[in-house]
N, CA and C atoms as a LAMMPS dump frame, in Angstrom:
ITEM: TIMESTEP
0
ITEM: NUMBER OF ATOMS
168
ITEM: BOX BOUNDS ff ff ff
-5.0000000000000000e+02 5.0000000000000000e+02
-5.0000000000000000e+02 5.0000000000000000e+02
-5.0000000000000000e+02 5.0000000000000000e+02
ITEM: ATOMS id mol type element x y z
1 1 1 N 0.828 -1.204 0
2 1 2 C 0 0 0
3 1 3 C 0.87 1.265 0
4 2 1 N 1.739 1.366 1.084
5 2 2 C 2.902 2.373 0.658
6 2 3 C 3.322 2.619 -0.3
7 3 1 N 3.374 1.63 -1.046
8 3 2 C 4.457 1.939 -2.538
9 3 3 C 3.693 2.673 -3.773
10 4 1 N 1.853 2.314 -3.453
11 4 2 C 1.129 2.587 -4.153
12 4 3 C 0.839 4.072 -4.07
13 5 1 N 0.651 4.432 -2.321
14 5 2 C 0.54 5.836 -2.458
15 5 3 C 1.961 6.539 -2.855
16 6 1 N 3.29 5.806 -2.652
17 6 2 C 4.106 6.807 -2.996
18 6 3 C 4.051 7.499 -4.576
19 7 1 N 4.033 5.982 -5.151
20 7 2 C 3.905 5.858 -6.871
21 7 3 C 2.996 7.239 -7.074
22 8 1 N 1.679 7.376 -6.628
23 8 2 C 0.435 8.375 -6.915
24 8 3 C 0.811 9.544 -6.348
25 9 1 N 1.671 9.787 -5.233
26 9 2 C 2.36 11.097 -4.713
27 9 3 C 3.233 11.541 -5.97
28 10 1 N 4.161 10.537 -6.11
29 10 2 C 4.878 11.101 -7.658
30 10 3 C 4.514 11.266 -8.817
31 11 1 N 3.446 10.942 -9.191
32 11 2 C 2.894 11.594 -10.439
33 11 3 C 1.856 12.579 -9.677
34 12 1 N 1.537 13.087 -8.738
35 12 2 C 0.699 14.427 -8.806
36 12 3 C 2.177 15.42 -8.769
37 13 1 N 2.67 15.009 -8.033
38 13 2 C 4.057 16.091 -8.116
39 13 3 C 4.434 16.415 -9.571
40 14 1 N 4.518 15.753 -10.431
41 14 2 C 4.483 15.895 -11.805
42 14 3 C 3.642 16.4 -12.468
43 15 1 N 2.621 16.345 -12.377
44 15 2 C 1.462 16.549 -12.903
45 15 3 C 1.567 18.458 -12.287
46 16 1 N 1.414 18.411 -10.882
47 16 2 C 1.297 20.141 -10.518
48 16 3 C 2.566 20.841 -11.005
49 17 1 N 3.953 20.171 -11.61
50 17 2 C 4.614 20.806 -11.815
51 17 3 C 4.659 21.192 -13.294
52 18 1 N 3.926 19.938 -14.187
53 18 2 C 3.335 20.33 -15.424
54 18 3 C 2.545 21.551 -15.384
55 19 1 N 1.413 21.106 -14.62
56 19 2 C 0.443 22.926 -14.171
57 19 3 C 1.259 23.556 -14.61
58 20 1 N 2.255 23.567 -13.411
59 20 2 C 2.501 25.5 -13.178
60 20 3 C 3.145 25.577 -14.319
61 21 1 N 3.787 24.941 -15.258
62 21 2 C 4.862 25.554 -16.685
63 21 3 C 3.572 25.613 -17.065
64 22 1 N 2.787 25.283 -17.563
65 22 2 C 1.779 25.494 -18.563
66 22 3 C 0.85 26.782 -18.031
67 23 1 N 1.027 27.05 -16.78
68 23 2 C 0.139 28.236 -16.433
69 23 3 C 1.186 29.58 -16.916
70 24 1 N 2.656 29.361 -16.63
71 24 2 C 3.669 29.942 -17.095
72 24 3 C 3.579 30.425 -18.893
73 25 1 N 3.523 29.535 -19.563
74 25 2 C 3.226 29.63 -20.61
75 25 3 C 2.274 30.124 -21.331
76 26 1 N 0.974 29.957 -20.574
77 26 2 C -0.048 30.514 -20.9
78 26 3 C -0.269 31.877 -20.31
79 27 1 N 0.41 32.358 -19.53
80 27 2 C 0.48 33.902 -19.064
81 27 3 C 1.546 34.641 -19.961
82 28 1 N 2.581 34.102 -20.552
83 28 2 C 3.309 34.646 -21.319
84 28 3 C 2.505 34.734 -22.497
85 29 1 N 1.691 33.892 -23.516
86 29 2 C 1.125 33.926 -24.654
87 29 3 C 0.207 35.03 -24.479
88 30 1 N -0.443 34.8 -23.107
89 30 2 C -1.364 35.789 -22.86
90 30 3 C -0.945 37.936 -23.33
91 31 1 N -0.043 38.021 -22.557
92 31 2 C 1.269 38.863 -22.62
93 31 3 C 1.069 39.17 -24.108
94 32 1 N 2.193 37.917 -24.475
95 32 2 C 1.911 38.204 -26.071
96 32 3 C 0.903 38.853 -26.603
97 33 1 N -0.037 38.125 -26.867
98 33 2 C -1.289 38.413 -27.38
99 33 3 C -2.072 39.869 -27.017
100 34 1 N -1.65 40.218 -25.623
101 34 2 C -2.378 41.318 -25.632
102 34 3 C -1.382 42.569 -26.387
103 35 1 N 0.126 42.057 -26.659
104 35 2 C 1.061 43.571 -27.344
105 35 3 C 0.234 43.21 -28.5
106 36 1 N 0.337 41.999 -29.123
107 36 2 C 0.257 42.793 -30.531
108 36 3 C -0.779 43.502 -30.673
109 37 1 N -2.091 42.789 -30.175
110 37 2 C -3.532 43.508 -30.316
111 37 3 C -2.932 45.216 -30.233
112 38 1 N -2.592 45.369 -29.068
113 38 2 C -2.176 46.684 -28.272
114 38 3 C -1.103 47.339 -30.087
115 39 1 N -0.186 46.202 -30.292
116 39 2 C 0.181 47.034 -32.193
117 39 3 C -0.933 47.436 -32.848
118 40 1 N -1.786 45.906 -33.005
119 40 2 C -2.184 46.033 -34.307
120 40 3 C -3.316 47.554 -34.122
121 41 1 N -4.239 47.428 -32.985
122 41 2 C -4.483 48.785 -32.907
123 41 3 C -3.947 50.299 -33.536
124 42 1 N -2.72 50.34 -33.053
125 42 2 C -1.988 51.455 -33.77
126 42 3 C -1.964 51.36 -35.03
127 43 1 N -1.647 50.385 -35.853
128 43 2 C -1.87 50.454 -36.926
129 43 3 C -3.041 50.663 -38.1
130 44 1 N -2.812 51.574 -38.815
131 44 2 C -4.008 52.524 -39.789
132 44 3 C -4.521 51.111 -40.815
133 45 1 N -6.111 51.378 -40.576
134 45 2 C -6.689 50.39 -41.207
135 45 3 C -6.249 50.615 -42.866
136 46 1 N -6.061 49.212 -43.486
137 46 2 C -5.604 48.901 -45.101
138 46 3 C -7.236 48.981 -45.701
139 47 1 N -7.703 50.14 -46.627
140 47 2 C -8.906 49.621 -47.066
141 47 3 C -9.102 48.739 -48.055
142 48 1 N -10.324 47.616 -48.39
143 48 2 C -10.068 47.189 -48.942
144 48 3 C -9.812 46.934 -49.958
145 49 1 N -9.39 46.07 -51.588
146 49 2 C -9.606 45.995 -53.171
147 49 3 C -10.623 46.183 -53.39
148 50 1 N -11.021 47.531 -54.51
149 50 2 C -12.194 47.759 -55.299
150 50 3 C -12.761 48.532 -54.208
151 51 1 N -12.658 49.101 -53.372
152 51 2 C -13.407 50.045 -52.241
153 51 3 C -12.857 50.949 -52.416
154 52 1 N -11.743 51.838 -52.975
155 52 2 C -11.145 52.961 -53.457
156 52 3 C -12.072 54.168 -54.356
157 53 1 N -11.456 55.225 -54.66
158 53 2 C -12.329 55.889 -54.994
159 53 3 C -12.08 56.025 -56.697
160 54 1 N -11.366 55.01 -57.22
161 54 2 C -11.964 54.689 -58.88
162 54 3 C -12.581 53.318 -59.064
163 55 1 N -13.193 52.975 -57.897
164 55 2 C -13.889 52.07 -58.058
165 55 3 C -15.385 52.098 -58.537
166 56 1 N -15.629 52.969 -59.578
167 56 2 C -17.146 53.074 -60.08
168 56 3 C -17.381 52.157 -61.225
């Protein structure tokens, strides 16, 4: 029975240490994701083909 709970102690230890990189990771993408938005904002909308003004 010991060996069984140890075995299951060592994979949650693994498992929460998977968590936290992946919570790591996903706060960095997060990060990410909010600069570029935070670029692409700044950047002047491209209008589109055939929406110009010799487009009659």
């Amino acid at each position: 029975m010991e060996m069984v709970n140890l075995k299951l102690y060592l994979e949650n230890r693994c498992i929460i240490a998977e968590n936290e990189r992946l919570r790591e990771r996903a706060s960095a993408l997060r990060r990410e994701n909010l600069a570029l938005l935070q670029d692409l904002s700044k950047t002047p909308a491209v209008p589109e083909a055939g929406a110009g003004a010799g487009a009659a």
